[in-house]
Each structure stands twice: as structure tokens, then as C-alpha cells.
C-alpha positions in Angstrom: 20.3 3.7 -3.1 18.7 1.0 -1.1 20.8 -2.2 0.3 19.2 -5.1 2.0 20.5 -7.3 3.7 19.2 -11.0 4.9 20.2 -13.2 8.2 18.7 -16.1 10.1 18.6 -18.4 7.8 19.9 -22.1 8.3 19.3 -25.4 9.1 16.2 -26.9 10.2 14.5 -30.1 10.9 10.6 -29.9 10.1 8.2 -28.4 12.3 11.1 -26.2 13.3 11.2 -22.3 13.4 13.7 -19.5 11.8 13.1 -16.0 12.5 15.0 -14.4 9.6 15.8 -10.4 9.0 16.7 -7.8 6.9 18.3 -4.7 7.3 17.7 -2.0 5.0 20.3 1.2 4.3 19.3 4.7 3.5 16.5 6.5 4.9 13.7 5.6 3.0 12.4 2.4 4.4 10.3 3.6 6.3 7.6 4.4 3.1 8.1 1.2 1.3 5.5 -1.4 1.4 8.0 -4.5 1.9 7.5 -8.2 1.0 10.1 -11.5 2.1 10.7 -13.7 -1.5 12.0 -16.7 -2.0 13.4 -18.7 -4.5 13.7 -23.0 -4.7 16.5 -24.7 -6.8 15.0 -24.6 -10.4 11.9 -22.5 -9.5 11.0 -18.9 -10.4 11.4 -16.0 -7.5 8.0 -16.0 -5.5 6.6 -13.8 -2.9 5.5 -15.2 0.2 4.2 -12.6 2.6 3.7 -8.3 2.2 3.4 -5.5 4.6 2.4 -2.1 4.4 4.6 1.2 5.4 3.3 1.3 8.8 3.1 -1.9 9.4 -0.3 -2.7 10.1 -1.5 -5.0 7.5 0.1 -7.8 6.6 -0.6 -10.7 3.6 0.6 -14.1 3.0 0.8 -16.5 0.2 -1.6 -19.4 0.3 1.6 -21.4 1.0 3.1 -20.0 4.6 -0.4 -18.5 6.0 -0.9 -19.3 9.6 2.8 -20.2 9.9 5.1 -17.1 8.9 4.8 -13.8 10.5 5.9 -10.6 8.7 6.6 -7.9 11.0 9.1 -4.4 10.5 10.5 -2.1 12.7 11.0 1.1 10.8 13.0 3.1 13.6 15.5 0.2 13.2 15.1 -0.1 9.1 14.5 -3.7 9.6 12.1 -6.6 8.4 11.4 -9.5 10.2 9.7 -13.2 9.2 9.1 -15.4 11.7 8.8 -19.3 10.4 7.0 -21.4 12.3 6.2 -25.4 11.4 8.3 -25.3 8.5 8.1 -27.7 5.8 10.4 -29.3 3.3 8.5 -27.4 0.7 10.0 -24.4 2.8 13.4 -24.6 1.4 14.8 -21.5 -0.8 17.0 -18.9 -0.8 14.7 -15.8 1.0 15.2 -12.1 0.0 13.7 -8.7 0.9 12.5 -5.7 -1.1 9.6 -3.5 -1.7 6.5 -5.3 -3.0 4.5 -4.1 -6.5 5.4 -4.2 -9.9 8.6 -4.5 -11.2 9.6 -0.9 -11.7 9.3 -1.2 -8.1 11.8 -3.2 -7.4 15.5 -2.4 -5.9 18.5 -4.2 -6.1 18.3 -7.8 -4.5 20.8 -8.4 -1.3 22.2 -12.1 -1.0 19.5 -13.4 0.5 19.8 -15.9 3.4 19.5 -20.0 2.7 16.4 -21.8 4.7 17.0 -25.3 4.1 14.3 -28.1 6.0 15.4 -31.1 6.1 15.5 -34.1 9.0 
């Protein structure tokens, strides 16, 4: 079974960057189209940005285009989300898994806490 696990989350003032990660067991990985979630205080899990197996495209919710970066590294089992000019709006608890329906899903790490704030 596949574990995630999420880092690089923490404090930030606005217009700040995080670069967070998340590192995946087992050997499949590598054939997942992967997504970063996240989930505000009160609000409903949403997903934020997708990439495919290889890595070569890449989407992005209306809300973080042009400022987060979704990137993988399959010979490491690792996903990456770089956060640029983050926002208030940007706080939530962010989690990894494989993006598509819900019978896609795996079990959800911890997740890592991004809070903006000045």
C-alpha cells in the first residue's frame, strides 16, 4: 500500500514562498497521475494543481495558477509544489495523492499546515 508523506509547510507572511513535498512509499509512484490538495478550516478538501505520470503536463486551479508549481521526481518517489506570492486565502492543511475519481484515491498522509499571515 501507498504512504505519503507531506513537509515544508509553515509560516509565512504574504507574498512569501513554501516549497512543500511529499514522499511516496512503494514502488508504484511512478504511474500515478498525482495532484497537491488542500483543505481551509471549515471548507471541503479541494484540489489545487495535477500532474501526469511523466511529469510533463501539469494543471492548476483557477486559484494558485501563475503562482504554484507542481513538479515530481519519480526516481526519488517525490512530489514537489513550489508557492510563490502566497495569499491569506492560501492557508490550509495540503495533502498529496493520485488525482481522478474517488475510487482512485489512497489513503491521505498528515498533510503539512501553510498558514499566511503578517
Amino acid at each position: 500500500q501507498v504512504q505519503f508523506v507531506e513537509s515544508g509547510g509553515g509560516l509565512v507572511h504574504p507574498g512569501g514562498s513554501l516549497r512543500l513535498s511529499c514522499a511516496a512509499s512503494g514502488s508504484m509512484f511512478g504511474i500515478y497521475r498525482m495532484g497537491w490538495y488542500r483543505q481551509a478550516p471549515g471548507k471541503q478538501r479541494e484540489l489545487v494543481a495535477t500532474i501526469t505520470s511523466g511529469g510533463n503536463t501539469a494543471n492548476y486551479s483557477d486559484s494558485v495558477k501563475g503562482r504554484f508549481t507542481i513538479s515530481r521526481d519519480n526516481a526519488k518517489n517525490t512530489l514537489y509544489l513550489q508557492m510563490n506570492s502566497l495569499k491569506p486565502e492560501d492557508t490550509a492543511v495540503y495533502y498529496c495523492n493520485r488525482e481522478g475519481s474517488k475510487w482512485l484515491i489512497l489513503p491521505w498522509g498528515q498533510g503539512t499546515q501553510v498558514t499566511v499571515s503578517a
